[in-house]
MARBA-3410 file (N, C-alpha, C, O; in Angstrom, 1 decimal):
129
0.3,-10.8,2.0,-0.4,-11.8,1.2,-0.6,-11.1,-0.2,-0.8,-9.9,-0.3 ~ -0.6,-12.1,-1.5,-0.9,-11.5,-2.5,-2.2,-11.0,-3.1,-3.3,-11.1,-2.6 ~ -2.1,-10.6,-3.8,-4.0,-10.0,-4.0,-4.8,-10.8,-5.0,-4.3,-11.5,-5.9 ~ -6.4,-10.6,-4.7,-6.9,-11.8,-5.7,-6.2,-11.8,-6.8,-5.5,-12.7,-7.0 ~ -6.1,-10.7,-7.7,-5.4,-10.8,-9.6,-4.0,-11.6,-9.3,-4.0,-12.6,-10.1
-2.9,-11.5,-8.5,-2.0,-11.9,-8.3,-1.8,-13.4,-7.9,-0.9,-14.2,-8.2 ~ -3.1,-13.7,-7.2,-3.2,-15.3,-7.1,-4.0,-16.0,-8.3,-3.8,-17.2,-8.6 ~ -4.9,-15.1,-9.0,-5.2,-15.5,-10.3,-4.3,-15.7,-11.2,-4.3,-16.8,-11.8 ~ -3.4,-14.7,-11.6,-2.3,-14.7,-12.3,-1.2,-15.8,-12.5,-1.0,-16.3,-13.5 ~ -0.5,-16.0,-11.3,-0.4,-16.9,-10.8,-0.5,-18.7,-10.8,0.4,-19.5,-11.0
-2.2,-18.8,-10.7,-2.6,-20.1,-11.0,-3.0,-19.9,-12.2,-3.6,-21.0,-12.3 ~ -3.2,-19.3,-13.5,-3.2,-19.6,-14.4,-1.7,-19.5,-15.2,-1.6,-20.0,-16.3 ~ -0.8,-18.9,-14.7,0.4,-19.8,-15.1,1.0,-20.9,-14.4,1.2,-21.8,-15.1 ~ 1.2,-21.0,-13.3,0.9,-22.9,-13.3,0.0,-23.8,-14.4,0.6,-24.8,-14.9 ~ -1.1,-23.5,-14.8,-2.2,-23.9,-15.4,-1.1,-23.9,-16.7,-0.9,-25.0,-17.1
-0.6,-23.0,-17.2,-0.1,-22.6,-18.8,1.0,-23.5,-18.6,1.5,-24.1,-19.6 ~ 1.8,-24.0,-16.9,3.3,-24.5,-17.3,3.1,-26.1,-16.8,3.9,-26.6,-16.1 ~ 1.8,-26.7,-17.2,1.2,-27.8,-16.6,2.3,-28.1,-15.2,3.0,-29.1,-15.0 ~ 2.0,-27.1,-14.3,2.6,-27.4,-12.9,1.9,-27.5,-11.7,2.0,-26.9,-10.6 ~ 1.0,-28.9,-12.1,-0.4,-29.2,-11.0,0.1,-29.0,-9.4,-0.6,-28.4,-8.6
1.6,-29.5,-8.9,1.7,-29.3,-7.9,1.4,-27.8,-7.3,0.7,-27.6,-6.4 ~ 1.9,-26.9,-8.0,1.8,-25.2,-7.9,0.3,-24.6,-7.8,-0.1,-23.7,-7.0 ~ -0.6,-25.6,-8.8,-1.5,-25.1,-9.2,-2.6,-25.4,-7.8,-3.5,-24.7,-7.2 ~ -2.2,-26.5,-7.7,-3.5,-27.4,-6.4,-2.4,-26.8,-5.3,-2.1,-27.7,-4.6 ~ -1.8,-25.7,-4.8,-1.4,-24.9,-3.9,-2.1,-23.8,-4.0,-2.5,-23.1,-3.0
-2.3,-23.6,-4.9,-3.1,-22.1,-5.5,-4.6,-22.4,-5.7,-5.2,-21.5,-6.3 ~ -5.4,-23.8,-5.2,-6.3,-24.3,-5.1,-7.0,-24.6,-4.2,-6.5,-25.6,-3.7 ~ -8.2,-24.0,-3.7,-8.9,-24.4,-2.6,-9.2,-26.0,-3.0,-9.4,-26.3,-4.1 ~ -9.4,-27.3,-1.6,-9.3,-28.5,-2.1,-11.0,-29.0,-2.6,-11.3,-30.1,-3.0 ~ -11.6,-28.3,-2.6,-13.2,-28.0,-2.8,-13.6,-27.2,-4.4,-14.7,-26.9,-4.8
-12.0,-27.0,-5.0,-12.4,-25.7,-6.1,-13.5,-26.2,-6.9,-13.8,-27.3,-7.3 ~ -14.1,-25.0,-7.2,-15.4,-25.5,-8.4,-14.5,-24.9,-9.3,-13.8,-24.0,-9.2 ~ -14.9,-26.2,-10.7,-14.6,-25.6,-12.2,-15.7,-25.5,-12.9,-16.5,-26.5,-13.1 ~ -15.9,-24.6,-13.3,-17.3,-24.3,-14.4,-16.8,-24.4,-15.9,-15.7,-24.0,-16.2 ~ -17.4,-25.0,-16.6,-16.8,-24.4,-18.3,-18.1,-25.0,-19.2,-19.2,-25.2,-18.7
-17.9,-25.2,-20.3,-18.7,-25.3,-21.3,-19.5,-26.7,-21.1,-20.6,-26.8,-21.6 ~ -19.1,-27.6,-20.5,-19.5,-28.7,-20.1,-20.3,-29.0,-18.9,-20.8,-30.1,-18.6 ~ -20.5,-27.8,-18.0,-20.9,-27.8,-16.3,-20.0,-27.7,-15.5,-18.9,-27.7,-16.0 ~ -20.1,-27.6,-14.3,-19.6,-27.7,-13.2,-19.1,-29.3,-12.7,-19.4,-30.4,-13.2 ~ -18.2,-29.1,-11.5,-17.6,-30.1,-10.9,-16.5,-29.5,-9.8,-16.0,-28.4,-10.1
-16.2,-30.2,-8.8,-15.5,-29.5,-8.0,-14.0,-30.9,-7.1,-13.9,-32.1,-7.0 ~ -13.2,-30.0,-6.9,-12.6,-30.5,-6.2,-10.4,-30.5,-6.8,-9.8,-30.0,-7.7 ~ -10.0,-31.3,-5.8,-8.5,-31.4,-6.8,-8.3,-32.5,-7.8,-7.5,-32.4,-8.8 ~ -9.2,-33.9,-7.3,-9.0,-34.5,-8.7,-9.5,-34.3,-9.8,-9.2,-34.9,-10.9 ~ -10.5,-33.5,-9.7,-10.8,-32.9,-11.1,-10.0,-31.9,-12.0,-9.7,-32.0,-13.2
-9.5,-30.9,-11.0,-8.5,-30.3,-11.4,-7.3,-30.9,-12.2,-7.1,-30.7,-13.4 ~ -6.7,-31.8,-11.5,-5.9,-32.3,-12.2,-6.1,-33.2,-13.6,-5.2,-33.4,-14.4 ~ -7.1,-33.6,-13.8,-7.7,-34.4,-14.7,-8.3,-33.7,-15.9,-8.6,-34.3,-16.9 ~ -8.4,-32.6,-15.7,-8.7,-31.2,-16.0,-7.7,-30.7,-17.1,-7.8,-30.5,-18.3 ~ -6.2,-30.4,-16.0,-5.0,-30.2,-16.4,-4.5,-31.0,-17.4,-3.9,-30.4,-18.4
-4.6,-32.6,-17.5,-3.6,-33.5,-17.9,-4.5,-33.6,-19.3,-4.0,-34.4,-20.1 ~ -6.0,-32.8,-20.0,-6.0,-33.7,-20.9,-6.5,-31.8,-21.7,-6.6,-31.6,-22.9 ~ -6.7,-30.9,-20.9,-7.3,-29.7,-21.7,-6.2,-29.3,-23.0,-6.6,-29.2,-24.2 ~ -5.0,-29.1,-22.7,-4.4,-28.8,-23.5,-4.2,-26.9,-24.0,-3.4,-26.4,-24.8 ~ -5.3,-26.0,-23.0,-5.2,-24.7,-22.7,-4.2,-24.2,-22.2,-3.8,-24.4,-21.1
-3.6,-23.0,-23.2,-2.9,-22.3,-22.8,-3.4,-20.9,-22.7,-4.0,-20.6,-23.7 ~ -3.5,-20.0,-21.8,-4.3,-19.0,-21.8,-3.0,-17.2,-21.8,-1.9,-17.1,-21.2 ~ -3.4,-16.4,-22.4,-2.2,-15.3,-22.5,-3.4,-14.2,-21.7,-4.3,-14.1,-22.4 ~ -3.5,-13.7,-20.9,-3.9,-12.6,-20.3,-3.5,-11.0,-20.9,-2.5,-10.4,-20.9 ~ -4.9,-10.6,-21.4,-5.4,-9.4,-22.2,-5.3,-8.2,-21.3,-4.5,-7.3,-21.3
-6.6,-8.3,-20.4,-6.8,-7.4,-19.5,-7.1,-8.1,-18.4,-7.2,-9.3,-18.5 ~ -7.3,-7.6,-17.4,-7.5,-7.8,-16.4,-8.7,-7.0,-15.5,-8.7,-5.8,-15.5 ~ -9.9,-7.7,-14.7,-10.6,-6.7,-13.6,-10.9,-7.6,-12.6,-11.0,-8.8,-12.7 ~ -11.1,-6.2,-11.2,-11.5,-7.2,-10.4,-11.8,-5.8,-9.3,-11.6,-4.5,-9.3 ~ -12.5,-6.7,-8.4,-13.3,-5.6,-7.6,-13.0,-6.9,-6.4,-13.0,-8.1,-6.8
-12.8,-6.5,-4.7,-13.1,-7.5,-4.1,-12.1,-8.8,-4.1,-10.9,-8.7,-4.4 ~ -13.0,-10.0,-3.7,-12.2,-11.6,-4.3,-12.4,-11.8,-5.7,-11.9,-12.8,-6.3 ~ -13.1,-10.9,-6.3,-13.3,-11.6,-7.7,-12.5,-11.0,-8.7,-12.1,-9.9,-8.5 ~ -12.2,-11.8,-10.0,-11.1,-11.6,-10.7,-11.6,-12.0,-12.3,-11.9,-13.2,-12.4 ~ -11.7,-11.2,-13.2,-12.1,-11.4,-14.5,-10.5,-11.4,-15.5,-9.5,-10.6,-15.5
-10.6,-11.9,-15.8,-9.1,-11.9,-16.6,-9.6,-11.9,-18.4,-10.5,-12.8,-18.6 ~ -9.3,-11.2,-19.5,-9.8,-11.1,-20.6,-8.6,-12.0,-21.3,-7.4,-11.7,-21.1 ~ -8.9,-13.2,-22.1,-7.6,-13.6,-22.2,-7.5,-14.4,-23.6,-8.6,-14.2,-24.1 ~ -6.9,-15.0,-24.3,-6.7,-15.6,-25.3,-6.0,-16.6,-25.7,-4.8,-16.3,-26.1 ~ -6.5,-18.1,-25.8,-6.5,-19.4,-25.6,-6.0,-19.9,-26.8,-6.4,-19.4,-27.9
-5.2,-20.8,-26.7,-5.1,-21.6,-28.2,-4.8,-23.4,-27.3,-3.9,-23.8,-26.6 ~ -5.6,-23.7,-27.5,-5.5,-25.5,-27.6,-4.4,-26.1,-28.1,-3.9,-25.5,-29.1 ~ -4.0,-26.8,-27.7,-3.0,-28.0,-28.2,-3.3,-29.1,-28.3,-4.5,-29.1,-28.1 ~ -2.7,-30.2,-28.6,-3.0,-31.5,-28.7,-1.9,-32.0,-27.7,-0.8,-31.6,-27.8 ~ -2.4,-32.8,-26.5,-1.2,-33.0,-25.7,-0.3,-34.3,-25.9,0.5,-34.8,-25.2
-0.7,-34.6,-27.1,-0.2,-35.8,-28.1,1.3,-35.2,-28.7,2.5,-35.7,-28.5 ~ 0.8,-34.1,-29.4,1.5,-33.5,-30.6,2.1,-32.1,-30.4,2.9,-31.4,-31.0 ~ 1.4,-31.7,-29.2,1.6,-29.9,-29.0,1.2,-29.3,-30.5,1.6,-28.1,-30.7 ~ 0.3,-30.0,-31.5,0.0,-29.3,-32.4,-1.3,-28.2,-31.6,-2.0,-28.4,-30.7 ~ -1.2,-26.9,-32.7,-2.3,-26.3,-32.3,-3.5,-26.9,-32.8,-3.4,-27.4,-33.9
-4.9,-27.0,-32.1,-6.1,-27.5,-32.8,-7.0,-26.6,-32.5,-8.1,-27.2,-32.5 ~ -7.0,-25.2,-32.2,-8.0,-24.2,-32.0,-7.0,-23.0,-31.5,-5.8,-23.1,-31.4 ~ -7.6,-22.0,-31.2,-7.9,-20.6,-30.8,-8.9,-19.6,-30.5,-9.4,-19.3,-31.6 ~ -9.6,-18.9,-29.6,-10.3,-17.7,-29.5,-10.0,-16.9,-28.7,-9.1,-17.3,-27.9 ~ -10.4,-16.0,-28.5,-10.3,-15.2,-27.6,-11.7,-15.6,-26.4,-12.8,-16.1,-26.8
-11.4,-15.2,-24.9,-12.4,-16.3,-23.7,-12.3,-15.4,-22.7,-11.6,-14.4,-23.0 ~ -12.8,-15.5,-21.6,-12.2,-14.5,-20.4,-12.7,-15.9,-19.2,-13.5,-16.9,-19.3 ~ -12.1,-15.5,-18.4,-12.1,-16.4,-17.0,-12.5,-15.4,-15.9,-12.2,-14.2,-15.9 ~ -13.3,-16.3,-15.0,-13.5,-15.7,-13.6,-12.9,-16.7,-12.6,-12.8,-17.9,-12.8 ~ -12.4,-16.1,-11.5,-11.7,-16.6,-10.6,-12.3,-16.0,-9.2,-12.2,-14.7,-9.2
-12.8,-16.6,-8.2,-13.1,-16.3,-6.9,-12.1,-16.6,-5.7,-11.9,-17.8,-5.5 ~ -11.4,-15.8,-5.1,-10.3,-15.9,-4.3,-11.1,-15.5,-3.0,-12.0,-14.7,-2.7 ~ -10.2,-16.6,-2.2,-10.4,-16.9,-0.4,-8.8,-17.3,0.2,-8.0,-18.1,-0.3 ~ -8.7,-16.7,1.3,-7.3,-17.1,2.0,-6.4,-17.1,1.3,-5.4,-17.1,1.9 ~ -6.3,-17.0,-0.4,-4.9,-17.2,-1.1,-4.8,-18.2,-1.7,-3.7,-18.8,-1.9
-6.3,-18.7,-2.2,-6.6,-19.5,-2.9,-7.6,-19.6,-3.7,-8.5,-19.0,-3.1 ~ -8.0,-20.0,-4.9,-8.8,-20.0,-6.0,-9.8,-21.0,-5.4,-9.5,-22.1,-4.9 ~ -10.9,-20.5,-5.4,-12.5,-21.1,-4.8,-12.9,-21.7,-6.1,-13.1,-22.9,-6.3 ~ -13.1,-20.6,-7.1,-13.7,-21.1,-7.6,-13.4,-20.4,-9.4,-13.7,-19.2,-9.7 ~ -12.8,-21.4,-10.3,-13.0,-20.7,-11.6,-13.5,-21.1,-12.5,-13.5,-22.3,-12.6
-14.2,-20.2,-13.4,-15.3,-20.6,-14.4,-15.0,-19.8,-15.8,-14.9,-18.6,-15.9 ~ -14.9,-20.9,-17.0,-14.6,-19.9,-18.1,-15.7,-19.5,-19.1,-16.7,-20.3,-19.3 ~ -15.6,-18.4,-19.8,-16.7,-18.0,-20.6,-16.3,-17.8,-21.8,-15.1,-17.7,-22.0 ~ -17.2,-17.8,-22.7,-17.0,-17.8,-24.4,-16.7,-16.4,-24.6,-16.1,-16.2,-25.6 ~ -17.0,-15.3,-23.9,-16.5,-13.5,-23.9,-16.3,-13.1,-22.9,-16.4,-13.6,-21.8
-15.6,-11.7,-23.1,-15.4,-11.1,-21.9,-16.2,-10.5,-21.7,-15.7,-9.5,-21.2 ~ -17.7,-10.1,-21.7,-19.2,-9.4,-21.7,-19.7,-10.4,-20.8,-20.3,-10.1,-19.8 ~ -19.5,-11.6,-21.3,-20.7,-12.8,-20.5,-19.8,-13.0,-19.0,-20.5,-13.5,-18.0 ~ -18.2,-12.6,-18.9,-17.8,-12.9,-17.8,-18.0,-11.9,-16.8,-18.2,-12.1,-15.6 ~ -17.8,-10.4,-17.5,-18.4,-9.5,-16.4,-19.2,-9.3,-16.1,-19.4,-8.5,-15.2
-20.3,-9.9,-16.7,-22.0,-9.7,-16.6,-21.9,-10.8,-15.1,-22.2,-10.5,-14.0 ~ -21.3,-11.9,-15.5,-21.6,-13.1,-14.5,-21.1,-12.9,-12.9,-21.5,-13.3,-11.8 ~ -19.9,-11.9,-13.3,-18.8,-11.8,-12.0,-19.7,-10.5,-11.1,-19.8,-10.2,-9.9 ~ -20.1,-10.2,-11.9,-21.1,-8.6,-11.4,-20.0,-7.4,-11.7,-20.0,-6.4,-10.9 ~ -19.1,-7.5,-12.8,-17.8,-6.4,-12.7,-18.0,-5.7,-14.1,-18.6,-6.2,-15.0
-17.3,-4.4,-14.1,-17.9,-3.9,-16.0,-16.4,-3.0,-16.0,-15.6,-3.2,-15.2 ~ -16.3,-2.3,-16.7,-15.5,-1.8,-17.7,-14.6,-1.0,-16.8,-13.4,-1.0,-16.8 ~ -15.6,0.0,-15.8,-15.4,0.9,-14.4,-14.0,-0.4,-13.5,-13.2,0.2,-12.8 ~ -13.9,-1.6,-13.7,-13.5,-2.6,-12.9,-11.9,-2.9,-13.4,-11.0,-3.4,-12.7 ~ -11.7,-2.6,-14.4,-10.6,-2.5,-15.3,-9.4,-2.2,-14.4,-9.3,-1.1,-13.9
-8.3,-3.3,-14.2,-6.9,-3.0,-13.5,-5.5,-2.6,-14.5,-5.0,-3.1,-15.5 ~ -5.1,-1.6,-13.8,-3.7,-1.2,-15.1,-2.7,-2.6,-14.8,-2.2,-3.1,-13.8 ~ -2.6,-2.8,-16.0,-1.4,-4.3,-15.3,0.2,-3.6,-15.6,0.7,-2.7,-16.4 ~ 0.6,-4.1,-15.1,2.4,-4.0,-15.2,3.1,-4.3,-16.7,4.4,-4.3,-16.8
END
């Protein structure tokens, strides 16, 4: 079986190659999404999620201790009209893995507020490939 980072990994590239089929495989059918708006859970959110965010996310660093998974990463928006860009920052994501599936992910405005949240710090840090 693959390891939480690797199922995070993973479902955030489905996420980057709008490949909801892959993605809601890599999705518990209950997933919670957290973001700047609140919470909500489940796969038609997900998908509804997918079809209008327009996020593409590049993975910086990576940590993880356990099921949990902090990914340090860097977003630029599109317009799913235009594929024009209409933003960029730098964000980090938490991802909670069960069975080989994403429980639960939530994104943050830093990578401080995600390890503070995930319970993980600097010590948690994975060498990536």
């Amino acid at each position: 079986m693959k390891s939480p980072v690797e199922i995070a990994e993973a479902w955030q590239q489905a996420a980057n190659q709008q490949d909801s089929e892959r993605l809601l495989a890599l999705s518990d059918p209950n997933i919670e999404l957290v973001g700047p708006r609140g919470s909500g859970y489940g796969h038609q959110l997900l998908r509804d999620w997918l079809g209008r965010a327009g996020l593409r996310l590049t993975t910086l660093r990576a940590f993880g201790r356990g099921n949990t998974v902090v990914l340090a990463q860097h977003g630029i928006w599109r317009s799913v009209e235009t594929e024009a860009a209409t933003g960029e920052r730098d964000l980090a994501s938490q991802f909670d893995v069960a069975g080989g599936r994403v429980m639960r992910f939530a994104r943050y405005d830093s990578l401080a507020e995600a390890l503070a949240a995930a319970g993980l710090s600097d010590a948690d840090a994975i060498n990536q490939k």
